[in-house]
C-alpha positions as CSV (number, residue, x, y, z in Angstrom):
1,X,0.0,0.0,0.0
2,X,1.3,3.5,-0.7
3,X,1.2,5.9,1.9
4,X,-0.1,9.2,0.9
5,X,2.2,10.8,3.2
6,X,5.2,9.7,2.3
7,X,4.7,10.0,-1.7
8,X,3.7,13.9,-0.5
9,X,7.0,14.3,0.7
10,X,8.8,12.6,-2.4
11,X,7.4,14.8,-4.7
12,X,8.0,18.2,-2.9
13,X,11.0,19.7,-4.0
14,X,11.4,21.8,-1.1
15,X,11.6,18.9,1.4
16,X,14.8,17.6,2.9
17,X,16.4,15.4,0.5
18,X,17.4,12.4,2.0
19,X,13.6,12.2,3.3
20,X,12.7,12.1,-0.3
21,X,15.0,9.6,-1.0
22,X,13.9,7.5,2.4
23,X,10.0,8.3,1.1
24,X,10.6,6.8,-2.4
25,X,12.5,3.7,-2.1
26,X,10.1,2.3,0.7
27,X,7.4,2.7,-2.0
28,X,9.1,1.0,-4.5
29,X,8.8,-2.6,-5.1
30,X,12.0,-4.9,-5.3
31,X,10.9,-5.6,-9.2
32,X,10.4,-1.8,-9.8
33,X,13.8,-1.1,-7.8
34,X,15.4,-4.0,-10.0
35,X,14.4,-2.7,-13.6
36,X,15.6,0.8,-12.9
37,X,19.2,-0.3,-12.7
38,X,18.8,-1.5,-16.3
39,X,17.2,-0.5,-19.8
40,X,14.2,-1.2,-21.4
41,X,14.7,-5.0,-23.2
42,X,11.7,-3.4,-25.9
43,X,13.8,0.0,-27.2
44,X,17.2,0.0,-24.8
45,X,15.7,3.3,-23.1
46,X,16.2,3.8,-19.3
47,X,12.9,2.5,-17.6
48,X,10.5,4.4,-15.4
49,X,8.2,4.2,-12.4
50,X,4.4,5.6,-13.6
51,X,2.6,5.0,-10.4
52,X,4.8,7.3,-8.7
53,X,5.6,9.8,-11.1
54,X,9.2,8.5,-11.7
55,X,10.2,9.8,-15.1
56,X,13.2,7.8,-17.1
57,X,16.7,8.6,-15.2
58,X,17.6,9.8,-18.7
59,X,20.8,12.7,-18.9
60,X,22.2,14.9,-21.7
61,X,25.5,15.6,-23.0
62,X,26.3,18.8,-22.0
63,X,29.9,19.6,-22.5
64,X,29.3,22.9,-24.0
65,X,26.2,22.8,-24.8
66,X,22.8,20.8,-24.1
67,X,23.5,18.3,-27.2
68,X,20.1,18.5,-28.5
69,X,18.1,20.9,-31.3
70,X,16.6,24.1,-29.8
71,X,19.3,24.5,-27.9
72,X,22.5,27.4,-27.8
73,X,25.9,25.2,-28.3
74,X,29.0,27.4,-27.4
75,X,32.6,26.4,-28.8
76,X,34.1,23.5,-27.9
77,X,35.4,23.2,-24.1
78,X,39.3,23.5,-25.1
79,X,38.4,26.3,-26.5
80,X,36.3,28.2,-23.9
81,X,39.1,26.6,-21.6
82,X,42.0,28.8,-23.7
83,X,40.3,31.8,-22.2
84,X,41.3,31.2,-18.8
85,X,38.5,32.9,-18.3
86,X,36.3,31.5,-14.9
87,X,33.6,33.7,-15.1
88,X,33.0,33.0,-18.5
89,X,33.0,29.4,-18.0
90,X,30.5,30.1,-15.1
91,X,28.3,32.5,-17.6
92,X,28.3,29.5,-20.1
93,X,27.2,27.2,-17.5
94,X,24.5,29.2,-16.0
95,X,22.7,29.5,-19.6
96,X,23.3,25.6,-20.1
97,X,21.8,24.9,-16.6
98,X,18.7,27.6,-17.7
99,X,18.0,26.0,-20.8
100,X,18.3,22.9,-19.5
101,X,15.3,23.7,-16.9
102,X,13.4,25.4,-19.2
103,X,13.4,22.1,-21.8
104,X,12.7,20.0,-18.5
105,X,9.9,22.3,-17.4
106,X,8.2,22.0,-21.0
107,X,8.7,18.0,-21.1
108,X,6.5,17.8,-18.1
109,X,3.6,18.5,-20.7
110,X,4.2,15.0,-22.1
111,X,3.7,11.7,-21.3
112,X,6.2,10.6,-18.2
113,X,7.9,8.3,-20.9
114,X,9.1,11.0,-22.8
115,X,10.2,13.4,-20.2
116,X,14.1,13.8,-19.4
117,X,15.7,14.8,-16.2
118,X,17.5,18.1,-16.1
119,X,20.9,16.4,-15.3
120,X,23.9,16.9,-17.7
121,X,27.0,15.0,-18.3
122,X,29.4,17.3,-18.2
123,X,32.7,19.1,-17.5
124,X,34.7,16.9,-19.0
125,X,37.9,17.0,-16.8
126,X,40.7,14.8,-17.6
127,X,43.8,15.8,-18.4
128,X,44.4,16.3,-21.9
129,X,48.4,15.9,-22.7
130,X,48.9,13.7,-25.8
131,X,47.5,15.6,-28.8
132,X,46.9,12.0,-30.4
133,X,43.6,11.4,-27.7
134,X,40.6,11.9,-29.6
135,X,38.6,13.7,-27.0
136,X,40.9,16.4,-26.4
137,X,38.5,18.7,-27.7
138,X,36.1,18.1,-24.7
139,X,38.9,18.7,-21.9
140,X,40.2,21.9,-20.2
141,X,43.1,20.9,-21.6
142,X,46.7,19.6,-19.8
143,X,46.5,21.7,-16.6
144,X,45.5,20.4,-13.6
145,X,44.7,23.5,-11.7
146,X,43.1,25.7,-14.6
147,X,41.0,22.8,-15.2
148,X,40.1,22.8,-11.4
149,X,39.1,26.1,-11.8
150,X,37.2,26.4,-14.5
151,X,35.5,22.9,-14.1
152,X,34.0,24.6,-10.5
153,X,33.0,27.9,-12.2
154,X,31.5,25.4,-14.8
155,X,29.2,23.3,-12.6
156,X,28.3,26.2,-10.0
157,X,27.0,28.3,-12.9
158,X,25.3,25.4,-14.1
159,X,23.5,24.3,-10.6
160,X,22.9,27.4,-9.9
161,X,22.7,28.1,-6.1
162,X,19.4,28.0,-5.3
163,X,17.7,25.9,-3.1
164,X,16.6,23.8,-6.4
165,X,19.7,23.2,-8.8
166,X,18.7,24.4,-12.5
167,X,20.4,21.4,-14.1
168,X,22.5,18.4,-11.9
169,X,25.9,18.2,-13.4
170,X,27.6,14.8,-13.8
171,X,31.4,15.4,-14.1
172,X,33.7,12.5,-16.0
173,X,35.6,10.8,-16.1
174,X,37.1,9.2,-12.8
175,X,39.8,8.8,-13.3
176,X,42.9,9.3,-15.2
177,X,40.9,8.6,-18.6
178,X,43.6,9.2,-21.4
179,X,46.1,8.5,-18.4
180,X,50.2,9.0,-18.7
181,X,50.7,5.4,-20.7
182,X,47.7,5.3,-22.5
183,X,49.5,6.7,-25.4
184,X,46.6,8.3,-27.1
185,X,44.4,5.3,-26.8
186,X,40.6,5.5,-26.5
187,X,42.0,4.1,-22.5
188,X,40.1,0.7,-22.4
189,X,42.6,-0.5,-20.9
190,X,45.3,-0.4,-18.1
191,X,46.6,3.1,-17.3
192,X,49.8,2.6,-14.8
193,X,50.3,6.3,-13.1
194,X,52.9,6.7,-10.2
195,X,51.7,7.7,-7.0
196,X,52.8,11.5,-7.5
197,X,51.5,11.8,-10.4
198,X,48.4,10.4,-9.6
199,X,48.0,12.7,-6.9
200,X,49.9,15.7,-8.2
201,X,47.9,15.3,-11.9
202,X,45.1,13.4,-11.8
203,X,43.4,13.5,-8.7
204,X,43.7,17.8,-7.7
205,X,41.3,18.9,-10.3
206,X,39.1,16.4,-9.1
207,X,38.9,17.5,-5.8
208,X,38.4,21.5,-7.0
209,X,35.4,20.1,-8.8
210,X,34.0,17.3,-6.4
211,X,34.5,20.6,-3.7
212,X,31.4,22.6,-5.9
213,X,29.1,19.8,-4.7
214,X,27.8,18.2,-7.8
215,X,24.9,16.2,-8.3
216,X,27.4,12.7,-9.8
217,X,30.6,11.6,-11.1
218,X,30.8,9.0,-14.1
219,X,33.7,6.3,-13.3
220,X,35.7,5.9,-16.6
221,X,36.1,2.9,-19.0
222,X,40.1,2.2,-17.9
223,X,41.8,0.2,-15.1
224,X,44.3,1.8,-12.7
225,X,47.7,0.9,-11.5
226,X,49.7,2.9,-9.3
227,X,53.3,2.3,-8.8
228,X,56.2,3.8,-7.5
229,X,58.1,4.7,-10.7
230,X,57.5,4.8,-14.0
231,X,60.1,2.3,-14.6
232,X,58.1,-0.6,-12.7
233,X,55.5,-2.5,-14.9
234,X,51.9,-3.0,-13.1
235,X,52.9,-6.7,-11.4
236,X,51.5,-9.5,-13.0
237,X,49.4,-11.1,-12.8
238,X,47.2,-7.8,-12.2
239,X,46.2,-5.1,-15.3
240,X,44.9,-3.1,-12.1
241,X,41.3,-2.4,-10.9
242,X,38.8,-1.2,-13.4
243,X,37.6,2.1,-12.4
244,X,34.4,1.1,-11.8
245,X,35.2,-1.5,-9.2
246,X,38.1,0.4,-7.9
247,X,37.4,0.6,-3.6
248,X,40.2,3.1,-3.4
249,X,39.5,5.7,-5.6
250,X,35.6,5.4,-5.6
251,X,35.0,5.0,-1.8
252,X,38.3,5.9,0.0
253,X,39.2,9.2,-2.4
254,X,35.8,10.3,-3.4
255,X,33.3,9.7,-0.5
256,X,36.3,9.2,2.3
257,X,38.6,12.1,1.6
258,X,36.4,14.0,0.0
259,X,33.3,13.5,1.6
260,X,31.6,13.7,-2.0
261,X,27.3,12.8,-1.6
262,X,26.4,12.3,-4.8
263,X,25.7,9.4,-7.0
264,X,28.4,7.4,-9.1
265,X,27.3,6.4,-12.6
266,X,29.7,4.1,-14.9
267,X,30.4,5.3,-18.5
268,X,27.9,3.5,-21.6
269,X,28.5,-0.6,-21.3
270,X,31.3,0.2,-18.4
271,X,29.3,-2.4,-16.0
């Protein structure tokens, strides 16, 4: 049985949320809970809860730019990024986020199938230094702390700072996507950093922009292997821990050290 009450405070976006949260999953069944952590078998779409208003946990690509039609699309994040200009990247945010809102607000006209959450995937943080990595264009490029800084100017303007975010940014991709000895590879595979570097390059941006609270972090596609010099090979017969299972850097770092909140999503197929 559903308790009126508790549905009441699920849908008010002014109540606490963790009593949302707390409200939603005790109404949701173990098969409803179940089907949400997959896509639909019928049209690979995200599935959704009807009975209790639960729209499809659907995002949007939102590197600069809500990728879909109606929508302003700014230049590409390198770009903005050789500015070095933070309120800029704040400004750009902030009409991302207000679009964003303004498409979800609209959407809630239609059918709950077709509506899509106001969260996008974006900044794109890793560290961009081998000119060979395809997806250079959607970094801040191959500084750690300029990327830091404009990847919190980034997601503030884009969540706004009211008491209701316009827009949830998810930032990617943790971590150390296109990593030192990837060589330019799409970083399927192992990426072996050294301890320094790991901490020195690939972990202080991350912190700036875990620091501007946002709503998730996406887990990359590679494995990780620290070591002690660049001169040591991962030892067999480990490739290191994939991302995505990786205890260290997802609980210890993220929600540990950092005392991030949010949620942790894997990239497409990661999982």
């Amino acid at each position: 049985k559903i308790s009126t009450c508790q549905l009441d405070i699920w849908r008010n976006v002014y109540a606490d949320p963790s009593a949302r949260a707390a409200a939603l999953l005790r109404n949701l069944t173990l098969r409803e809970k179940l089907s949400l952590l997959a896509t639909s078998p019928l049209d690979g779409l995200p599935n959704y809860v009807e009975r209790l208003g639960l729209s499809p946990p659907t995002t949007n690509e939102c590197l600069h730019g809500v990728c879909s039609t109606g929508y302003t699309v700014f230049p590409q994040s390198i770009s903005l990024a050789a500015t070095f200009d933070v309120d800029l990247l704040s400004r750009v945010g902030k009409t991302i986020g207000t679009e964003l809102r303004a498409g979800y607000n609209e959407a809630l006209k239609q059918p709950i199938a077709k509506q899509r959450l106001p969260i996008c995937l974006g900044p794109q943080i890793n560290i961009a230094r081998d000119p060979r990595w395809g997806r250079a264009q959607e970094t801040y490029g191959e500084d750690p702390h300029l990327t830091g800084e404009l990847a919190k100017a980034y997601i503030h303007g884009m969540q706004g700072s009211g008491r209701v975010k316009l827009a949830g940014s998810v930032v990617k991709h943790f971590d150390a996507y296109n990593g030192a000895t990837s060589r330019g590879s799409y970083s399927i595979s192992e990426v072996t950093l050294t301890y320094a570097d790991w901490e020195e390059t690939y972990l202080q941006h991350w912190q700036a922009a875990v620091s501007e609270d946002p709503v998730g972090v996406m887990c990359s596609y590679n494995s990780l292997c620290l070591v002690d010099s660049y001169n040591m090979s991962c030892p067999a017969p480990s490739h290191g821990v994939p991302a995505c299972a990786n205890f260290e850097l997802l609980q210890g770092v993220l929600r540990d050290e950092w005392a991030f909140k949010g949620f942790v999503i894997s990239d497409a197929g990661a999982v």
